[in-house]
Every structure is written in C-alpha cells, then in structure tokens.
C-alpha positions as a Markdown table, in Angstrom:
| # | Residue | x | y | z |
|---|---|---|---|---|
| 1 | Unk | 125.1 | -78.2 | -90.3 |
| 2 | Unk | 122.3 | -81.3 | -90.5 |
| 3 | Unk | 123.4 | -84.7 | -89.7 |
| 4 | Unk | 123.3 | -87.0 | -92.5 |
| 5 | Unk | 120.6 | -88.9 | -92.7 |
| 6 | Unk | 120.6 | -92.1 | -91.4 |
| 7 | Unk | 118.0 | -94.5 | -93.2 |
| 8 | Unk | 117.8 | -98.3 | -93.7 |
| 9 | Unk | 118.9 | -99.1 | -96.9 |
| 10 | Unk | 116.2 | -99.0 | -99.3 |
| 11 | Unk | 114.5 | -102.3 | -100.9 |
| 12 | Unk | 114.8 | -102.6 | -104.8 |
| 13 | Unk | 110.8 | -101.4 | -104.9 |
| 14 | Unk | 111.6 | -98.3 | -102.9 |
| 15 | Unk | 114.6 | -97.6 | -104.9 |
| 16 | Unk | 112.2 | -97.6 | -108.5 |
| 17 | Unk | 110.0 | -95.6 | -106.8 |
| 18 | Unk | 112.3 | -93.0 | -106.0 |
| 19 | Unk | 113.9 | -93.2 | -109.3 |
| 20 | Unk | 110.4 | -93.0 | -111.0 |
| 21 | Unk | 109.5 | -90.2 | -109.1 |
| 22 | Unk | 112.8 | -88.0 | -110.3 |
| 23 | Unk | 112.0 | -89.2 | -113.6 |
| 24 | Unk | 108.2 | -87.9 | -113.5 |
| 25 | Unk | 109.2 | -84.5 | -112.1 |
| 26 | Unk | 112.1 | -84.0 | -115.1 |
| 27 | Unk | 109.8 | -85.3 | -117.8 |
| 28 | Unk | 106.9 | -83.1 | -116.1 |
| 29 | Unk | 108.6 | -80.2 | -115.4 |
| 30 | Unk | 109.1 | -77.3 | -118.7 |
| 31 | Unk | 112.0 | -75.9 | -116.6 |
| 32 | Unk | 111.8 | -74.1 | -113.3 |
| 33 | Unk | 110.7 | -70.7 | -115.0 |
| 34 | Unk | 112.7 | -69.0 | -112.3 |
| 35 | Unk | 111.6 | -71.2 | -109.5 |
| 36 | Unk | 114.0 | -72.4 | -107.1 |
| 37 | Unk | 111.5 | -75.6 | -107.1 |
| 38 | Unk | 110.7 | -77.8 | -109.9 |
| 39 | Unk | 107.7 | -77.3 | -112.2 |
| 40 | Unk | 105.0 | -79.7 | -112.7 |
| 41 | Unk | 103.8 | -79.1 | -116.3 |
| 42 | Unk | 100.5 | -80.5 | -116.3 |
| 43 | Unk | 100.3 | -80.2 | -112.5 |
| 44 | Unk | 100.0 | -83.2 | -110.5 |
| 45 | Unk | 96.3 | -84.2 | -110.1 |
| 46 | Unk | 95.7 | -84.2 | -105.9 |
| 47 | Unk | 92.7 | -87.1 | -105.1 |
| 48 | Unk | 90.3 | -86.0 | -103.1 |
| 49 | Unk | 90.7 | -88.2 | -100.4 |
| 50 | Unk | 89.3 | -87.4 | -97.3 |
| 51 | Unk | 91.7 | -87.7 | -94.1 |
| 52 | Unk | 91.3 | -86.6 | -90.3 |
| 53 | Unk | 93.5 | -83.3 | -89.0 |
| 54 | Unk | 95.4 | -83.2 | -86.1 |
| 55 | Unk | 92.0 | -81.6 | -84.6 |
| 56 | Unk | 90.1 | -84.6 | -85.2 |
| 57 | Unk | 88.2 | -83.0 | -88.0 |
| 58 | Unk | 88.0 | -84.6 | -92.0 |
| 59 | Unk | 90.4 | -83.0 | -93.8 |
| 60 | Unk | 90.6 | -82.8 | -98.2 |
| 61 | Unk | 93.9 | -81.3 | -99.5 |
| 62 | Unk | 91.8 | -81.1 | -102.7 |
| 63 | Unk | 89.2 | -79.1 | -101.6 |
| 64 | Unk | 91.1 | -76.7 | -99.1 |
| 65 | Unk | 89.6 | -73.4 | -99.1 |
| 66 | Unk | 93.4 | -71.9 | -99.2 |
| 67 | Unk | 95.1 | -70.4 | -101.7 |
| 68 | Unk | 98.0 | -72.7 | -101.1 |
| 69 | Unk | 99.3 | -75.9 | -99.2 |
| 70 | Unk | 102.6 | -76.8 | -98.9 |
| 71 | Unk | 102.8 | -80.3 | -98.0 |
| 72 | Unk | 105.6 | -82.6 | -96.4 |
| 73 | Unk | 105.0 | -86.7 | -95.6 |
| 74 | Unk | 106.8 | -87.4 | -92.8 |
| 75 | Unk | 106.5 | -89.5 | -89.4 |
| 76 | Unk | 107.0 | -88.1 | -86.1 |
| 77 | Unk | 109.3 | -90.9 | -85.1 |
| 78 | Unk | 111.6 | -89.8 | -87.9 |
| 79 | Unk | 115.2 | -89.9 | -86.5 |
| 80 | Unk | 116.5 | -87.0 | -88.9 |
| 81 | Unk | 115.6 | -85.7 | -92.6 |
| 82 | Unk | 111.7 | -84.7 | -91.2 |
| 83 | Unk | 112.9 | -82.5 | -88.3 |
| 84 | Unk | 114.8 | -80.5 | -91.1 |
| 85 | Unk | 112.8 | -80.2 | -93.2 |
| 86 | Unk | 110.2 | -79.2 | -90.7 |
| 87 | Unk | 112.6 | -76.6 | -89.5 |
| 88 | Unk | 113.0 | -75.7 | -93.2 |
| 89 | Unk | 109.1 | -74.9 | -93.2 |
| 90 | Unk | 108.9 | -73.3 | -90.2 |
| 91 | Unk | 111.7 | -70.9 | -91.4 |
| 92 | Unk | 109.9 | -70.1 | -94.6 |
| 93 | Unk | 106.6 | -69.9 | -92.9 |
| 94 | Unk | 108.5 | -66.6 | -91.2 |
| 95 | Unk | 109.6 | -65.1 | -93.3 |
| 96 | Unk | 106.0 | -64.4 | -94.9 |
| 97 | Unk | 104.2 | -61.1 | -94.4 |
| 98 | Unk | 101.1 | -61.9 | -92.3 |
| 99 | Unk | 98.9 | -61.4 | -95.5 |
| 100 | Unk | 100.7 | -64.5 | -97.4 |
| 101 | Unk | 100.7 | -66.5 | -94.2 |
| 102 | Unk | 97.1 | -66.1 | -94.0 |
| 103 | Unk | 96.5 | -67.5 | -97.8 |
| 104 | Unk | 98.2 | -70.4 | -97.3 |
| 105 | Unk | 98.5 | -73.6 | -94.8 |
| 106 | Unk | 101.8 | -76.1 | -93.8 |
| 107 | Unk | 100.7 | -79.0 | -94.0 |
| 108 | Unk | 102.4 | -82.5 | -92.3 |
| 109 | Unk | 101.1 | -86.0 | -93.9 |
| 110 | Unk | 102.2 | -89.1 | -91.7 |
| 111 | Unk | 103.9 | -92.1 | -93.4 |
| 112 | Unk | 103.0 | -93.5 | -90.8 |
| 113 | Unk | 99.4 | -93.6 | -89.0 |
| 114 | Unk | 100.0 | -96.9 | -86.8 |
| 115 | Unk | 101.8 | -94.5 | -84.3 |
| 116 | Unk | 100.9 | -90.9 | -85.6 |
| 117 | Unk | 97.1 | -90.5 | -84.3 |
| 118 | Unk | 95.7 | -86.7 | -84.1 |
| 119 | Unk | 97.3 | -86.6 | -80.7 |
| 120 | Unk | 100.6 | -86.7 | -81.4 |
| 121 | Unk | 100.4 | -85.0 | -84.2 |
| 122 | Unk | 100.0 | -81.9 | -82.3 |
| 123 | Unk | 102.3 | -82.4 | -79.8 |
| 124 | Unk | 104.5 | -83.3 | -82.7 |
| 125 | Unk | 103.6 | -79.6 | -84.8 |
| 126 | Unk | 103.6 | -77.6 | -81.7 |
| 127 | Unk | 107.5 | -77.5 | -81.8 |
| 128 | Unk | 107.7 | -75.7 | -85.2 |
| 129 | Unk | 104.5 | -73.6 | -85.4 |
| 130 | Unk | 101.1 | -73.5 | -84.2 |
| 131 | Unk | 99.4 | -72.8 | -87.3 |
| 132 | Unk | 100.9 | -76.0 | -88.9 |
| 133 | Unk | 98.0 | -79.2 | -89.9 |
| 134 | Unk | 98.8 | -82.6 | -89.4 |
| 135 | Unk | 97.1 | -85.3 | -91.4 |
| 136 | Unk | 96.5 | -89.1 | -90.7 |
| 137 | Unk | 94.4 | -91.8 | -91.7 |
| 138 | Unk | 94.7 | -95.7 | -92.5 |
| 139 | Unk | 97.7 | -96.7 | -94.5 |
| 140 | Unk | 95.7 | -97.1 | -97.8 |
| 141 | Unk | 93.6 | -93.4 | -97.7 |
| 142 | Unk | 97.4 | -91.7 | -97.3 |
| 143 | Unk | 99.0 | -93.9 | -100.0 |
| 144 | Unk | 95.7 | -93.0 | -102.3 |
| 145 | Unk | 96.6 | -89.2 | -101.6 |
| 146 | Unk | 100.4 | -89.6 | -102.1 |
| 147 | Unk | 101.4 | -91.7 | -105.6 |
| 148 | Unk | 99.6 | -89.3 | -107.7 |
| 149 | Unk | 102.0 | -86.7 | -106.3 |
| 150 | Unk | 105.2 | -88.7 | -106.4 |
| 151 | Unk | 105.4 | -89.8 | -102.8 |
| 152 | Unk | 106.3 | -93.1 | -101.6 |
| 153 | Unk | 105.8 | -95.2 | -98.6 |
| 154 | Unk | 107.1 | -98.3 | -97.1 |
| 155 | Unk | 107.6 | -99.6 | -93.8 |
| 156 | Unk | 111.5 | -99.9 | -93.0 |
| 157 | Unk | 113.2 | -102.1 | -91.1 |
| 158 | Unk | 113.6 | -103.1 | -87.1 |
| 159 | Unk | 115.6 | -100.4 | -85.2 |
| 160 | Unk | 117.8 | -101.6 | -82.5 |
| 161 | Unk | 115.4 | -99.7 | -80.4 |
| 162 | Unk | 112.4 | -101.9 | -81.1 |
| 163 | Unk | 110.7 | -99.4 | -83.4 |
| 164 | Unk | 111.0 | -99.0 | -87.0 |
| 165 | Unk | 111.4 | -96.6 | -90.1 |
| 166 | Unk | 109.1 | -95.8 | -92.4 |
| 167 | Unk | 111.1 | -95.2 | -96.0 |
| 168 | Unk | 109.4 | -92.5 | -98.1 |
| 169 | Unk | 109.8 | -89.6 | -100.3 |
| 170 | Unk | 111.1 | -86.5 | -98.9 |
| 171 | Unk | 109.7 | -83.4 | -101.4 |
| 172 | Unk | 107.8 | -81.1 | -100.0 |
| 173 | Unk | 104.3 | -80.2 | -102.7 |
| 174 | Unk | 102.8 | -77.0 | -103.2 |
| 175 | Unk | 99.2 | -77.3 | -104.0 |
| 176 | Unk | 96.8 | -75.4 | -105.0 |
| 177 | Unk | 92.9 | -76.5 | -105.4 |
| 178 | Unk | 93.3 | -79.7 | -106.6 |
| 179 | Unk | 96.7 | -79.6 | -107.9 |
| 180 | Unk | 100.6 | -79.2 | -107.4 |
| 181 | Unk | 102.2 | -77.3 | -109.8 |
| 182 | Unk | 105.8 | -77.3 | -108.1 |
| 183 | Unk | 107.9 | -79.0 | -105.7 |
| 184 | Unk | 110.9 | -78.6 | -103.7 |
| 185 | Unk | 113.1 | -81.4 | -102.3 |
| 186 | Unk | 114.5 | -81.2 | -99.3 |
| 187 | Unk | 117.7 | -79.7 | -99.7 |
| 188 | Unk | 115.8 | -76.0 | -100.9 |
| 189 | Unk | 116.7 | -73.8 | -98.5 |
| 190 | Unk | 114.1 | -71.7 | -96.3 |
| 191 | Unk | 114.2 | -68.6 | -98.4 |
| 192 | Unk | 114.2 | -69.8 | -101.6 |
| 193 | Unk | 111.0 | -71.9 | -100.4 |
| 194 | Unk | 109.5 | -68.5 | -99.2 |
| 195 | Unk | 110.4 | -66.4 | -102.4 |
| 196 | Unk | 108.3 | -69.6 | -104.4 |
| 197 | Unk | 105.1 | -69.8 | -102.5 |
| 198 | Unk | 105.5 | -65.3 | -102.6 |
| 199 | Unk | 105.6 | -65.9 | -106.8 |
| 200 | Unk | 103.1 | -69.0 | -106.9 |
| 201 | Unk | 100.2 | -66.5 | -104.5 |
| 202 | Unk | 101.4 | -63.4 | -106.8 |
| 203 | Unk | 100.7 | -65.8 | -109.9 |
| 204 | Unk | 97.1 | -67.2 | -108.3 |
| 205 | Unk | 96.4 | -63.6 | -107.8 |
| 206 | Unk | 97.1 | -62.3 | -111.6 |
C-alpha cells in the first residue's frame, strides 16, 4: 500500500490549473473506447520544443522516431507520488513483449531543472529501468512542452529540510508523433497501463 501523498497545499492558481486540466480531458475525451485511460479527442498537440536527455543530447518529444512515448513530469527530489508512479511505469514497461518495448520509450520530464541536471537524472532512472529517458531544460522550454498537454508547474513551498516542492500535474501522456491521444492518471494501475500502450501500438499498426 502507497503512502499518501504528502504535498504543500496548493495556491488558488495551481488549484484552477488542476481543475482546468480535468475539465479539458472530460470535454476532450469521446469516452475511453475501452481504454483504461482517458481519450483525447482531437489529441493534444505536443510543441516541438527541443530539450536535453539525460545523455546530454537535444531531445524533441515531437519528433521522436518511436512509435510511442509515455511521458511522466516529475522531480527527483519528489518525496512520494513520483516514485510510484515511476514504479507504476517500470511495472508496465515489464510486462511488454520485447517487440512492444522496443516501439516505444518511458520518458521522465523534470518539474524541476534548478536541481535535475542530466546527471542526476540518470542516477535518478537507473533505479527503475535502464532504458528509461530523462528530460531537462530551463523552466520556460519545459513549461512550453507541458500546458499544451495539461501539465502544470509551480514551485512549492520551503520544506523543513531546507529544500522545496515543486506542485504539478501528475498524469502520465502517451504520445505519439506529435500528439497524445490518451492519458492515465496516476492511480491506473501497471497492467491496465500495459494493456493501453498494447491497443494504442496495435491501433498505430492497423
């Protein structure tokens, strides 16, 4: 069983955000079409932002030559919600034949790049899966790449620590070339996540 998780309470501007976002995906969505994750109908339009991988290389989720990305923003200071859903990922990830694996790429997008340089972003990834990308970038290029998918950002509050939070979306995005046709929040268990991206690489195939 997961730990709650244990955020600063949200400002009034992260709160609409988050509200706006459940609004876009239900007004989006024609119904789930027996997805476990919610439908984006027209996809979601993914910019084509350049950032740098955990590799040190630029990086465009627009323009990946994969069939699929599925995409989580997170931080790798994140005290809770990102390590499961992380774990989430790296569950679904496994339970793909090698053929599906191959045809698509997990993809981590830090909230916040102050702290999450390429560096630690594979020290971070190594603990779930080697073949997992992280992303970084200055604050604007990752915000650029995230509203136009429903993701929102904001640095939190002071931890007792000396730190802070970052507040932001937790869905995780399927995209394909240029778009994101579904998304799963962050309660969708592993399998359900794996039968999705299965039906989403059957449908890219057809």
């Amino acid at each position: 069983m997961r730990d709650r998780a244990r955020w600063p309470r949200p400002t009034g501007a992260v709160l609409l955000a988050l509200v706006l976002t459940v609004l876009l995906a239900g007004c989006g969505s024609s119904g789930s079409e027996g997805y476990h994750g919610t439908r984006v109908d027209p996809p979601f339009t993914v910019p084509a932002v350049a950032l740098t991988d955990s590799t040190g290389a630029r990086f465009t989720l627009a323009k990946d030559d994969r069939d699929l990305d599925v995409v989580f923003f997170g931080y790798t200071n994140c005290p809770d919600i990102c390590k499961f859903v992380m774990s989430q990922l790296t569950s679904a990830y496994l339970h793909l034949s090698e053929e599906d694996r191959a045809r698509i790429r997990v993809v981590f997008v830090t909230t916040d790049p102050a702290r999450d340089d390429p560096a630690t972003l594979t020290r971070y990834l190594r603990r779930y899966h080697a073949d997992f990308l992280g992303l970084t970038g200055t604050l604007p290029q990752i915000e650029r790449v995230a509203k136009p998918v429903g993701i929102f950002i904001q640095k939190g509050e002071r931890l007792p620590s000396g730190g802070y939070a970052v507040e932001h979306t937790t869905s995780v995005i399927a995209v394909a070339h240029g778009t994101a046709p579904l998304i799963w929040n962050s309660d969708t268990s592993a399998t359900h996540i794996a039968a999705d991206i299965v039906r989403l690489l059957d449908d890219r195939a057809s």
